[in-house]
PyMOL Python script that loads the backbone (N, CA, C, O; Angstrom):
from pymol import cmd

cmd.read_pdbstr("""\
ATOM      1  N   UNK A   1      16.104  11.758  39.877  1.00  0.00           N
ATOM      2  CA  UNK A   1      14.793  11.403  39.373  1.00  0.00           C
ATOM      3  C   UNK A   1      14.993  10.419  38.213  1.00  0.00           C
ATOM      4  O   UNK A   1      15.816  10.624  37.321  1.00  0.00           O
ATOM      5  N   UNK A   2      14.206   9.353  38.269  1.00  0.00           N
ATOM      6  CA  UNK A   2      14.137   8.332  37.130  1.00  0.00           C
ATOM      7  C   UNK A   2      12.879   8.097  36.684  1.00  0.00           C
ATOM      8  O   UNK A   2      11.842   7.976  37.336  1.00  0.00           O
ATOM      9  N   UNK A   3      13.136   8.020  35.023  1.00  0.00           N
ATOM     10  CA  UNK A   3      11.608   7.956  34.491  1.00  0.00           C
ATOM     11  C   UNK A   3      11.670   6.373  34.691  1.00  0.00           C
ATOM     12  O   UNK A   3      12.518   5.534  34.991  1.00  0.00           O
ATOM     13  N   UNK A   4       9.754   6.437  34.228  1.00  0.00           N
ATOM     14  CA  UNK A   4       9.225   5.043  34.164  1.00  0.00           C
ATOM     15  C   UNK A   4       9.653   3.955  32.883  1.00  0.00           C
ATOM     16  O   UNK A   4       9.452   4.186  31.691  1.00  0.00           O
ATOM     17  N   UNK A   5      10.032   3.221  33.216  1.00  0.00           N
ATOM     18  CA  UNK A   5      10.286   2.567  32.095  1.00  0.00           C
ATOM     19  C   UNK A   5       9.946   1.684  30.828  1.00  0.00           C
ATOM     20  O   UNK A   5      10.630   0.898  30.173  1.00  0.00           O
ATOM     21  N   UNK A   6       8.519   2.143  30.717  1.00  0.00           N
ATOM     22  CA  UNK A   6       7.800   2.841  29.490  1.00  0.00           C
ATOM     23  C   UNK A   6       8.091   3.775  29.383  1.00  0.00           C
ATOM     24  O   UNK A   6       8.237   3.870  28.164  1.00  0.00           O
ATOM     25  N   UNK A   7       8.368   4.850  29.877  1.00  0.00           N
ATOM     26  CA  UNK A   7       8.540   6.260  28.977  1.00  0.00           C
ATOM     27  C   UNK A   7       9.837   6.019  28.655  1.00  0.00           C
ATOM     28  O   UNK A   7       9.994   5.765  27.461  1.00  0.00           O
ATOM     29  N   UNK A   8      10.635   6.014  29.197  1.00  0.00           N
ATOM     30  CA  UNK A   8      12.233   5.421  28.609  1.00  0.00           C
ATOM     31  C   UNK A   8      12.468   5.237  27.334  1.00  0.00           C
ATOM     32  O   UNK A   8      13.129   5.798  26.460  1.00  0.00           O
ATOM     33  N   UNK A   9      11.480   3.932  27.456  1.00  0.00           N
ATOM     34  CA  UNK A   9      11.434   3.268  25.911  1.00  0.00           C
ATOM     35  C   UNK A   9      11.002   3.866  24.895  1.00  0.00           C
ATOM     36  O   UNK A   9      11.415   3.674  23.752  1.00  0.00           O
ATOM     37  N   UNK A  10       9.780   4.959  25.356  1.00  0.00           N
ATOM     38  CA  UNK A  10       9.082   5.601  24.388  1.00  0.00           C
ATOM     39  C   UNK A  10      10.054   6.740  23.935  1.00  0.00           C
ATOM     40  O   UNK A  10       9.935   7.194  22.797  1.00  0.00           O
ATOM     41  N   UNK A  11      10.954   7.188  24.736  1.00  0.00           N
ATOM     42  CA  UNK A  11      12.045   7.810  24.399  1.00  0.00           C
ATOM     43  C   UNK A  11      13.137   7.419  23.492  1.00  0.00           C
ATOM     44  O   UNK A  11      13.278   7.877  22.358  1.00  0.00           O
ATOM     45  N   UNK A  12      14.031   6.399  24.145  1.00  0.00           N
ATOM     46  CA  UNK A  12      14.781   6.171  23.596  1.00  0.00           C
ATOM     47  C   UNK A  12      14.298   5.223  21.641  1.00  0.00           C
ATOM     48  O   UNK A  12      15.194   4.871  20.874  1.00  0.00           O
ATOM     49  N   UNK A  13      12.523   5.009  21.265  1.00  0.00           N
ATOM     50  CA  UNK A  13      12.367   4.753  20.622  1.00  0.00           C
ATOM     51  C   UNK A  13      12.664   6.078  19.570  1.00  0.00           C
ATOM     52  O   UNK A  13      13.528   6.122  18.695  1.00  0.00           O
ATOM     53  N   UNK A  14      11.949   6.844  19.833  1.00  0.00           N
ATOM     54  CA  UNK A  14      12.135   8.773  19.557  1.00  0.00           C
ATOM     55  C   UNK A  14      13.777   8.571  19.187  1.00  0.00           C
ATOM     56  O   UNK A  14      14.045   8.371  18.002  1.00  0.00           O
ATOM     57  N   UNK A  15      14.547   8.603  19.872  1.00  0.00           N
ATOM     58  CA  UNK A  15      15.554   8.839  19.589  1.00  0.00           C
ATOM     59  C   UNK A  15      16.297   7.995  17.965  1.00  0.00           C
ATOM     60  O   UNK A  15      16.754   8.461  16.921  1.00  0.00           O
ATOM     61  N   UNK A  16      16.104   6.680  18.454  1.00  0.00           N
ATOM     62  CA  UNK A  16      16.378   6.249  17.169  1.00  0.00           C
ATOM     63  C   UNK A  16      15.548   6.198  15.728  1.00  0.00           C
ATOM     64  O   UNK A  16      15.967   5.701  14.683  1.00  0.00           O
ATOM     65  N   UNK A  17      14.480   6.733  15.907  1.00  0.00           N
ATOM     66  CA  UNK A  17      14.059   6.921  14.629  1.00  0.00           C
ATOM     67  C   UNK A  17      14.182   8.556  14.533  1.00  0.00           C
ATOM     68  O   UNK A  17      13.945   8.818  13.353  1.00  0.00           O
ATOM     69  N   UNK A  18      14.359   9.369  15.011  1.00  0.00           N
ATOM     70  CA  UNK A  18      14.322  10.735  14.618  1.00  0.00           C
ATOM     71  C   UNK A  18      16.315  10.862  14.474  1.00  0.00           C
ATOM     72  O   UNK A  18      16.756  11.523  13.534  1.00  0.00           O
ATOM     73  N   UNK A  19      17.032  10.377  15.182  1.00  0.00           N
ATOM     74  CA  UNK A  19      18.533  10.184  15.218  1.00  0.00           C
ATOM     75  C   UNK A  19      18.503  11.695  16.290  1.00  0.00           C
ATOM     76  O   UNK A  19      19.051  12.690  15.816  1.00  0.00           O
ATOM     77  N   UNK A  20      17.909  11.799  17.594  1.00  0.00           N
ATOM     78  CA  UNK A  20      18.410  12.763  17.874  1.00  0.00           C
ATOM     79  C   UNK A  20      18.549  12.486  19.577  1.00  0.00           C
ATOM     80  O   UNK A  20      17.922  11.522  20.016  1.00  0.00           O
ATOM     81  N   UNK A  21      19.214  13.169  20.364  1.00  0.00           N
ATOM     82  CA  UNK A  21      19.865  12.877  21.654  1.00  0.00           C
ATOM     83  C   UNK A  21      18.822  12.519  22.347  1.00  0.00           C
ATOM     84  O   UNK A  21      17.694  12.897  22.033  1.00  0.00           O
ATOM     85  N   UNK A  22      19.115  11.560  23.621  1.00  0.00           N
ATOM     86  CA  UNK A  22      17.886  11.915  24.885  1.00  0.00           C
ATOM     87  C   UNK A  22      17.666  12.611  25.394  1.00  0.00           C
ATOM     88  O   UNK A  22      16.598  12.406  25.971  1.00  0.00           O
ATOM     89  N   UNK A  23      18.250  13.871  25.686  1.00  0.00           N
ATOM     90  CA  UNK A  23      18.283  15.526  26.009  1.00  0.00           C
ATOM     91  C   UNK A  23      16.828  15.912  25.389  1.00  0.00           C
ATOM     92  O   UNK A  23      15.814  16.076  26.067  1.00  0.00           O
ATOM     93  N   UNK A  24      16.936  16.055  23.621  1.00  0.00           N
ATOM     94  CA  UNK A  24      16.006  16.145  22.412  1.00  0.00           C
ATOM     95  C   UNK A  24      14.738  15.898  22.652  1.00  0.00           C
ATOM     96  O   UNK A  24      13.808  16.683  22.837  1.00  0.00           O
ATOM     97  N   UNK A  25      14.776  14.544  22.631  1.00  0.00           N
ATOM     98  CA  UNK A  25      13.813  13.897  22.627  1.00  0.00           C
ATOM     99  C   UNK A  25      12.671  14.078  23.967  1.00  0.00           C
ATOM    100  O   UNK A  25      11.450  14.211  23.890  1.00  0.00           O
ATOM    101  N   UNK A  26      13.452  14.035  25.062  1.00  0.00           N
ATOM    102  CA  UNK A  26      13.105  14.256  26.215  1.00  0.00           C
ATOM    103  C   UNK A  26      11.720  15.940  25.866  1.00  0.00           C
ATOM    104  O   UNK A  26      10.495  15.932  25.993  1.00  0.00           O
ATOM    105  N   UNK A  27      12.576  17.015  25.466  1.00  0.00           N
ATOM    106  CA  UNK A  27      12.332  18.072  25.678  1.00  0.00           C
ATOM    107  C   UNK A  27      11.106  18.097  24.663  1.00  0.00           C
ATOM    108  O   UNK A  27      10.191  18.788  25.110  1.00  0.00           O
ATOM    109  N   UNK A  28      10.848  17.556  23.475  1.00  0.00           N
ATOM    110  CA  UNK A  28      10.454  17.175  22.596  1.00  0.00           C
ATOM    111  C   UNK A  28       8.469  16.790  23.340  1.00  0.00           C
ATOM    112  O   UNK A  28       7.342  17.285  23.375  1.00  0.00           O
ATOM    113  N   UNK A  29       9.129  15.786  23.707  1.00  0.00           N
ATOM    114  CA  UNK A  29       7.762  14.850  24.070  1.00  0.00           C
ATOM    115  C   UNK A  29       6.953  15.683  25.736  1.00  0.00           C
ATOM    116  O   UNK A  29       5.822  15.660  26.222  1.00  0.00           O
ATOM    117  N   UNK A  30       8.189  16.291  26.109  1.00  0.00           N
ATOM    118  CA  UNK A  30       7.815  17.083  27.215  1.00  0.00           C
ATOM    119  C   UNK A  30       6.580  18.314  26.990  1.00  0.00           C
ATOM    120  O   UNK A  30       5.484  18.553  27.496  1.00  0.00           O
ATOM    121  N   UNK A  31       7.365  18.864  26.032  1.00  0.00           N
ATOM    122  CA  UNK A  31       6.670  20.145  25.315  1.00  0.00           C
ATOM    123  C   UNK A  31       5.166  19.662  24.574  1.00  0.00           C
ATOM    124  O   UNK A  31       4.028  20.086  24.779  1.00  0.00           O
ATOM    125  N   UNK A  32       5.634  18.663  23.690  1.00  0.00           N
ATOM    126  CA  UNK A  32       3.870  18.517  22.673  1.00  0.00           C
ATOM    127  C   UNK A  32       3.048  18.159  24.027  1.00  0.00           C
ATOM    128  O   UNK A  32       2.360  19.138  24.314  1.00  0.00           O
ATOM    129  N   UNK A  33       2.924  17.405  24.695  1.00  0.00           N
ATOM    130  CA  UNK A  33       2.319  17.241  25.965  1.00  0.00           C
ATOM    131  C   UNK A  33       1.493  17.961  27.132  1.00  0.00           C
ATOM    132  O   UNK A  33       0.426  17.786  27.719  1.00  0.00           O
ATOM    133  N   UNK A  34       2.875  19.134  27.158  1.00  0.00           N
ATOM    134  CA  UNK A  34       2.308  20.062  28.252  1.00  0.00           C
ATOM    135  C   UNK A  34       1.695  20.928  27.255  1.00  0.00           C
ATOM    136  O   UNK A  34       0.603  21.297  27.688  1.00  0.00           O
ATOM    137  N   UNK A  35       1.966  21.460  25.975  1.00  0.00           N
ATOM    138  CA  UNK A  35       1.148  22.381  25.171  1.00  0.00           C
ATOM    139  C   UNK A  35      -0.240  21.980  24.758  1.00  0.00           C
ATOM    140  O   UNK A  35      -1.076  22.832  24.455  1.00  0.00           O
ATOM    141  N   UNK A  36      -0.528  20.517  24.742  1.00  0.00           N
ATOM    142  CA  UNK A  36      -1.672  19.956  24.307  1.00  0.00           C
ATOM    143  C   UNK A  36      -2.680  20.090  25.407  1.00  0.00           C
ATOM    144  O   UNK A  36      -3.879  20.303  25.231  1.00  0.00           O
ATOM    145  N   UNK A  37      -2.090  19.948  26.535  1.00  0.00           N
ATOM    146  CA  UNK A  37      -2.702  20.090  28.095  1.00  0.00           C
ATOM    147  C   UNK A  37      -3.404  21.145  27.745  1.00  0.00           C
ATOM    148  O   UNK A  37      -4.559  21.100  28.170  1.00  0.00           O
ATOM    149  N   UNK A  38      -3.042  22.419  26.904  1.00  0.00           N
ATOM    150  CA  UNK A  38      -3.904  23.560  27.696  1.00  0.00           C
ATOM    151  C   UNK A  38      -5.157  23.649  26.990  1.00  0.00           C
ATOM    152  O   UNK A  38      -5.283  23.547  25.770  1.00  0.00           O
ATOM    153  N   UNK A  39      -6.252  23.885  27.989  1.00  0.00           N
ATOM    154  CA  UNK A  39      -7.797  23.922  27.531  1.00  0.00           C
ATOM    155  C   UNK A  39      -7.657  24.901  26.643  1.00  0.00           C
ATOM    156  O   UNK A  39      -7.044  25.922  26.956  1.00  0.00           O
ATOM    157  N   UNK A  40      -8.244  24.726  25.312  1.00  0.00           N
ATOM    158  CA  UNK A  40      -8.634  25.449  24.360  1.00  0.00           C
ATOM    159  C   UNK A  40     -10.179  26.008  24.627  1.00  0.00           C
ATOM    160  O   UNK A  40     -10.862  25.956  25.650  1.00  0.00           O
ATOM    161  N   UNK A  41     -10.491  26.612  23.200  1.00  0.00           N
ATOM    162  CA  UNK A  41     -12.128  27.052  23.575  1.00  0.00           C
ATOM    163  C   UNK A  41     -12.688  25.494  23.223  1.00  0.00           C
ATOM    164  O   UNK A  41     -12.234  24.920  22.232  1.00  0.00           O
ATOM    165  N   UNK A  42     -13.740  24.812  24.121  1.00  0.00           N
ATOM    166  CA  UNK A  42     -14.334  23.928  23.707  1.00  0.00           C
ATOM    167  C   UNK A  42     -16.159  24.090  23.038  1.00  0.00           C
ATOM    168  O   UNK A  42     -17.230  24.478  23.503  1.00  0.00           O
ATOM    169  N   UNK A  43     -15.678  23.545  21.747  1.00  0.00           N
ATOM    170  CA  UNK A  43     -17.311  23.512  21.173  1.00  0.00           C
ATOM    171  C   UNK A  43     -17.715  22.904  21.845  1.00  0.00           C
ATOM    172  O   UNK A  43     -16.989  22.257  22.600  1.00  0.00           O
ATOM    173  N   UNK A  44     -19.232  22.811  21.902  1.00  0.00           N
ATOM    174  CA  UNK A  44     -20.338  22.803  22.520  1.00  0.00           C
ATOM    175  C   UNK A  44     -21.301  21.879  21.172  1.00  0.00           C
ATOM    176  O   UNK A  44     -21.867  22.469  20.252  1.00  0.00           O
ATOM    177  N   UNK A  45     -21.300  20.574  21.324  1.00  0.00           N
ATOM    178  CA  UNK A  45     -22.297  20.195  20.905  1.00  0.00           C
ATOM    179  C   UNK A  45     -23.592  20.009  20.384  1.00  0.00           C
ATOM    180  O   UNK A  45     -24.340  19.478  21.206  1.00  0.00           O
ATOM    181  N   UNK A  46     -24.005  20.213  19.519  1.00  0.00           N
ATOM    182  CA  UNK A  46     -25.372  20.849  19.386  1.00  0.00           C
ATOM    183  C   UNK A  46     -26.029  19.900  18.131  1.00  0.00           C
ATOM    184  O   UNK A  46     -25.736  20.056  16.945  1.00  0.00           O
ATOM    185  N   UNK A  47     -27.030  18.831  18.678  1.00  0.00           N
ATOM    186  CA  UNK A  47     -27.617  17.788  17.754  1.00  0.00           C
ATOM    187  C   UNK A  47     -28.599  18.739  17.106  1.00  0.00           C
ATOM    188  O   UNK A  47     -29.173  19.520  17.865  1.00  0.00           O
ATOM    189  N   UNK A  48     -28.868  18.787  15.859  1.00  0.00           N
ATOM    190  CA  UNK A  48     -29.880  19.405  14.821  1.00  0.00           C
ATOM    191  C   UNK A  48     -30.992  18.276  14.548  1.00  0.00           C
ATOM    192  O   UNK A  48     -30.710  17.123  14.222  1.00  0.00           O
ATOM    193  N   UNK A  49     -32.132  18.708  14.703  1.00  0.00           N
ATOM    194  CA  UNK A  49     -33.171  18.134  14.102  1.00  0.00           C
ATOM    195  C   UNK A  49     -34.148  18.654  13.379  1.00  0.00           C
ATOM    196  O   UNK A  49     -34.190  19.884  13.340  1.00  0.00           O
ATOM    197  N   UNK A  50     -35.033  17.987  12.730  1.00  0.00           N
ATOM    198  CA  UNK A  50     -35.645  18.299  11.349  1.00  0.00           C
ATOM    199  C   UNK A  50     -37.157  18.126  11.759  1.00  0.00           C
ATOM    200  O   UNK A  50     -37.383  17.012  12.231  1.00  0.00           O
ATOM    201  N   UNK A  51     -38.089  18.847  11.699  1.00  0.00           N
ATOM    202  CA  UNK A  51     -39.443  18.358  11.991  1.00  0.00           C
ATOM    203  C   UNK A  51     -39.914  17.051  10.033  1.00  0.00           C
ATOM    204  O   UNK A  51     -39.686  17.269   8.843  1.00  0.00           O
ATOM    205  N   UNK A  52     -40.449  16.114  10.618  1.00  0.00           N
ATOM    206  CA  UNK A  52     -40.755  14.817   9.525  1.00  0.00           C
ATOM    207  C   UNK A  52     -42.058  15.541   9.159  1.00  0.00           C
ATOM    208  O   UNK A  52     -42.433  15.157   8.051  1.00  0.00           O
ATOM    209  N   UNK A  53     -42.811  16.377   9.655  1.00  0.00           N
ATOM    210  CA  UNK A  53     -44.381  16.744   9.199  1.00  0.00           C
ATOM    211  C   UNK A  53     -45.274  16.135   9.662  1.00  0.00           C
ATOM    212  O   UNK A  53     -45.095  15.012  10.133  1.00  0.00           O
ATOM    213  N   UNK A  54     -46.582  16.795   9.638  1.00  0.00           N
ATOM    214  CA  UNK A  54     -47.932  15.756  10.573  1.00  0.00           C
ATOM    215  C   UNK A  54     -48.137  14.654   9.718  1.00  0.00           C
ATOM    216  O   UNK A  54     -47.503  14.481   8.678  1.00  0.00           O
ATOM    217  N   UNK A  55     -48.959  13.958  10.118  1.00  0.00           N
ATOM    218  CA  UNK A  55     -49.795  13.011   9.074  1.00  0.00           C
ATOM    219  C   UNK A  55     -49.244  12.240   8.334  1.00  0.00           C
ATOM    220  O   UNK A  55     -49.667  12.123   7.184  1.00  0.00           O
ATOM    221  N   UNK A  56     -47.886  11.319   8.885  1.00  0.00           N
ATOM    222  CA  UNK A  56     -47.158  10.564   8.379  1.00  0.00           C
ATOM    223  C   UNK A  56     -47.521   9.087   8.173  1.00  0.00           C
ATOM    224  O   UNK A  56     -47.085   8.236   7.398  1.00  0.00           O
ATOM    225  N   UNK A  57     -48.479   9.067   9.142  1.00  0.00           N
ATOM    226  CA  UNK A  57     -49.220   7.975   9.576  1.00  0.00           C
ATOM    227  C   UNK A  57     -48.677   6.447   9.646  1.00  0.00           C
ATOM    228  O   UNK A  57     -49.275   5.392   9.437  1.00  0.00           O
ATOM    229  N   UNK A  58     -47.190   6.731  10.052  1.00  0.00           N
ATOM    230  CA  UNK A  58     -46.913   5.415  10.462  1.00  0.00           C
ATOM    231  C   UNK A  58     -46.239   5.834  12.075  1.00  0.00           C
ATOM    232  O   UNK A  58     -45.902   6.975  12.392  1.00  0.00           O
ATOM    233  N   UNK A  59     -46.165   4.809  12.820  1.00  0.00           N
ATOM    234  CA  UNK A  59     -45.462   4.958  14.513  1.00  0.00           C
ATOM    235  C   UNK A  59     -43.918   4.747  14.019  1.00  0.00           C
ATOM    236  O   UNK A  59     -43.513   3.815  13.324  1.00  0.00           O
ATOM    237  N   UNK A  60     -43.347   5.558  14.409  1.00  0.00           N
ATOM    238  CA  UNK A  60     -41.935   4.735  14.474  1.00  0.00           C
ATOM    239  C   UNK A  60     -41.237   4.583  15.488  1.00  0.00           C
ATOM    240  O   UNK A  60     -40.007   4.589  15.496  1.00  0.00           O
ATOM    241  N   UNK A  61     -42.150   4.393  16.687  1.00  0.00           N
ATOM    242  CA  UNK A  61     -42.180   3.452  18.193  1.00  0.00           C
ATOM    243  C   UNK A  61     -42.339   1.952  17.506  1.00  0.00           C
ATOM    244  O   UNK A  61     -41.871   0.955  18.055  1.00  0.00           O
ATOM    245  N   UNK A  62     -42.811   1.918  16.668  1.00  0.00           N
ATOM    246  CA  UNK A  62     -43.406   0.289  16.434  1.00  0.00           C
ATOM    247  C   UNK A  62     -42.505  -0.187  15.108  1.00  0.00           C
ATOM    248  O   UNK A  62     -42.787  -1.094  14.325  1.00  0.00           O
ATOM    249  N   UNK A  63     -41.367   0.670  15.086  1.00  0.00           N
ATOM    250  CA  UNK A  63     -40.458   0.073  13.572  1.00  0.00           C
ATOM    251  C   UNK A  63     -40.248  -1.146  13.629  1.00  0.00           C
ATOM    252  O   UNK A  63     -40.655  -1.871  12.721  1.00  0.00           O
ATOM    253  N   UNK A  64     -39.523  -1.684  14.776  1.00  0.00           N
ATOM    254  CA  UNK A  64     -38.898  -2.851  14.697  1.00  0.00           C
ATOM    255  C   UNK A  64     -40.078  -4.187  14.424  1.00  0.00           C
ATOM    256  O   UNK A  64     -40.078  -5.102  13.601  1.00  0.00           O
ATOM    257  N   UNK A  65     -40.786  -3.909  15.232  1.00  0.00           N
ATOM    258  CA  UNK A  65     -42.058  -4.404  15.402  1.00  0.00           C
ATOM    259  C   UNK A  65     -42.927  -4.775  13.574  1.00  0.00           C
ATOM    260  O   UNK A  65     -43.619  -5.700  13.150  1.00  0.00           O
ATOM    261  N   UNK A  66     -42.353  -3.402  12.929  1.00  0.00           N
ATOM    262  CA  UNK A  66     -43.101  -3.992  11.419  1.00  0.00           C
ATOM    263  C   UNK A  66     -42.163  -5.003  10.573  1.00  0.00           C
ATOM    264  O   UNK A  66     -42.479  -5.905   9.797  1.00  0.00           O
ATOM    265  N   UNK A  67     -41.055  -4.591  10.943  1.00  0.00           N
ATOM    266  CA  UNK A  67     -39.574  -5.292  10.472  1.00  0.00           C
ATOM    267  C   UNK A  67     -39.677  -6.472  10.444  1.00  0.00           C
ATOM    268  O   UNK A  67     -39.500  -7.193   9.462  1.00  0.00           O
ATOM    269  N   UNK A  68     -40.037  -6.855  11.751  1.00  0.00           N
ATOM    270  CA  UNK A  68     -40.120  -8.599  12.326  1.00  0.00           C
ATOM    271  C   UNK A  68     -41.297  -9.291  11.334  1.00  0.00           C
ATOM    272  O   UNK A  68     -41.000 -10.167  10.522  1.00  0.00           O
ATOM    273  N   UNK A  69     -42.656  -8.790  11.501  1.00  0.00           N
ATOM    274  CA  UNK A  69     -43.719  -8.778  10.542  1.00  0.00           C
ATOM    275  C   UNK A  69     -43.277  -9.111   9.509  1.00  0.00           C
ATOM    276  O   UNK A  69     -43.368 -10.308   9.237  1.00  0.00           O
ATOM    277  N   UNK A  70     -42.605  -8.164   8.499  1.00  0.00           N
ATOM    278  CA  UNK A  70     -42.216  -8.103   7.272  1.00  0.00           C
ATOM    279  C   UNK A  70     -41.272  -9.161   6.944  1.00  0.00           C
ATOM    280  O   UNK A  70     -41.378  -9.992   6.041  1.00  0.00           O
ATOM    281  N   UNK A  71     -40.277  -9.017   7.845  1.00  0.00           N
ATOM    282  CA  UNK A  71     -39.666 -10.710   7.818  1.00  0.00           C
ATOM    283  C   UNK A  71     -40.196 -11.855   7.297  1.00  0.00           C
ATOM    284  O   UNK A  71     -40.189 -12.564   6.291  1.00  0.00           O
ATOM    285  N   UNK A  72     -40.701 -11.737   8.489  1.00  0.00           N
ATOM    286  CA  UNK A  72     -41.625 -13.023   8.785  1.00  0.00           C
ATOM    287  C   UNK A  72     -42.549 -13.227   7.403  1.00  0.00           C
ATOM    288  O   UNK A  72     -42.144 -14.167   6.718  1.00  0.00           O
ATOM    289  N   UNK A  73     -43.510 -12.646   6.959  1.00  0.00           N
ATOM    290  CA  UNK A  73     -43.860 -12.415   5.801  1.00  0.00           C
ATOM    291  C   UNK A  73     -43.053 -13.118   4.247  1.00  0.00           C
ATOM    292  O   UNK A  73     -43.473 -14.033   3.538  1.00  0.00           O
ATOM    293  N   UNK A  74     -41.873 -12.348   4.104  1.00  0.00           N
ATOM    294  CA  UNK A  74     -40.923 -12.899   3.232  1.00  0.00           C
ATOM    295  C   UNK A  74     -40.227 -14.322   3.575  1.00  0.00           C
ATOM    296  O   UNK A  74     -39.688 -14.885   2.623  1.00  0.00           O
ATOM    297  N   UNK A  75     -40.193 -14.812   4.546  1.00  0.00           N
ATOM    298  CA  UNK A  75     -39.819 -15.987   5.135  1.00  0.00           C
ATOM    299  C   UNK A  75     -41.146 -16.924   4.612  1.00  0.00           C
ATOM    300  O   UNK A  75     -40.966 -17.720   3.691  1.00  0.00           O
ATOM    301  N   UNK A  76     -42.095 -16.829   5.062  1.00  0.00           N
ATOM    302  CA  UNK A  76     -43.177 -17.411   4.799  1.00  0.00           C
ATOM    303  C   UNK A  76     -43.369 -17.687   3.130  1.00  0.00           C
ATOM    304  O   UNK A  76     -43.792 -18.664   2.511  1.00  0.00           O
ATOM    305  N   UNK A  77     -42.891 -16.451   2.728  1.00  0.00           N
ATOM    306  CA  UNK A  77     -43.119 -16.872   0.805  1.00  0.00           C
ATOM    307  C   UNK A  77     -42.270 -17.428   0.477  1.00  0.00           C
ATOM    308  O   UNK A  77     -42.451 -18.198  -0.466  1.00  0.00           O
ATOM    309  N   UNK A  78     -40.925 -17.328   1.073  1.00  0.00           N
ATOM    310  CA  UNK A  78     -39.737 -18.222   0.767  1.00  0.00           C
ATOM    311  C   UNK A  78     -39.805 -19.602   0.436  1.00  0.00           C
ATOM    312  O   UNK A  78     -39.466 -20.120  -0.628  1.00  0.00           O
ATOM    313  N   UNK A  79     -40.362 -20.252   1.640  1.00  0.00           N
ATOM    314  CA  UNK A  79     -40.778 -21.607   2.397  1.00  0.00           C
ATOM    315  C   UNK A  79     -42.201 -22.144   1.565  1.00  0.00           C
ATOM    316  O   UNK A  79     -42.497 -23.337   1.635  1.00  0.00           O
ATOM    317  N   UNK A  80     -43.091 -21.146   0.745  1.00  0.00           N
ATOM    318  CA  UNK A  80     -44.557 -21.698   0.469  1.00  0.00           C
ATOM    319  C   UNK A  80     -43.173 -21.950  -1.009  1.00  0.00           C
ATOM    320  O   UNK A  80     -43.018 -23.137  -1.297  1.00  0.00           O
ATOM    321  N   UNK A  81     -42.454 -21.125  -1.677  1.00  0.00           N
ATOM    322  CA  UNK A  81     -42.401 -21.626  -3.141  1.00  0.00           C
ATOM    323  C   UNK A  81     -41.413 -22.942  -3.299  1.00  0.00           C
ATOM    324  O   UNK A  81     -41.067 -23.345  -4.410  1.00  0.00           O
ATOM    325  N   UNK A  82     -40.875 -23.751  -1.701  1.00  0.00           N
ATOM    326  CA  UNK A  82     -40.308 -24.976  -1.963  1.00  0.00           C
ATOM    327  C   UNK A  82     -40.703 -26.080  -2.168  1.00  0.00           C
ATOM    328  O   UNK A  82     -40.030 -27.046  -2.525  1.00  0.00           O
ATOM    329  N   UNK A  83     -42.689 -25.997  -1.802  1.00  0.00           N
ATOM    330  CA  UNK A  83     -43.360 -26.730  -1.782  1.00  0.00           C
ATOM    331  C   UNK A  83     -43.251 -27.616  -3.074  1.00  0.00           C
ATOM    332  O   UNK A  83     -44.004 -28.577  -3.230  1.00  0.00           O
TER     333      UNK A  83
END
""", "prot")
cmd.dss("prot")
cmd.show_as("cartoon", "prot")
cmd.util.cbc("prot")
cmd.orient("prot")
């Protein structure tokens, strides 16, 4: 059996910075791997939200929509004080 030769490399890189055999290293990268494999308990996601209260009285379907407005607005005063 012959490894791929990327893993090779990724080995024999292991080896010279840790200074330890390809035997080592091998067994090494074998192990964190297959131990990481095993399904743990997985959390479960859970987005929290906040009620904002009634009677806020703005849409914020239409945010972007006031943004542009408001822009536009400040653009406009920009441009009147070069006159």
């Amino acid at each position: 059996m012959t490894l791929d030769p990327d893993v090779e490399r990724l080995i024999r890189e292991a080896m010279r910075e840790r200074g330890i055999s390809f035997k080592e290293a091998l067994n090494e990268a074998a192990r964190k791997g297959l131990l990481r494999a095993k399904p743990g308990r997985i959390r479960r996601f859970v987005q929290r939200s906040f009620p904002l209260g009634d009677g806020q009285g703005f849409r914020w379907d239409k945010a972007l929509a006031l943004a542009e407005a408001m822009e536009d607005e400040e653009l406009s005063r920009k441009l009147s004080l070069r006159k």
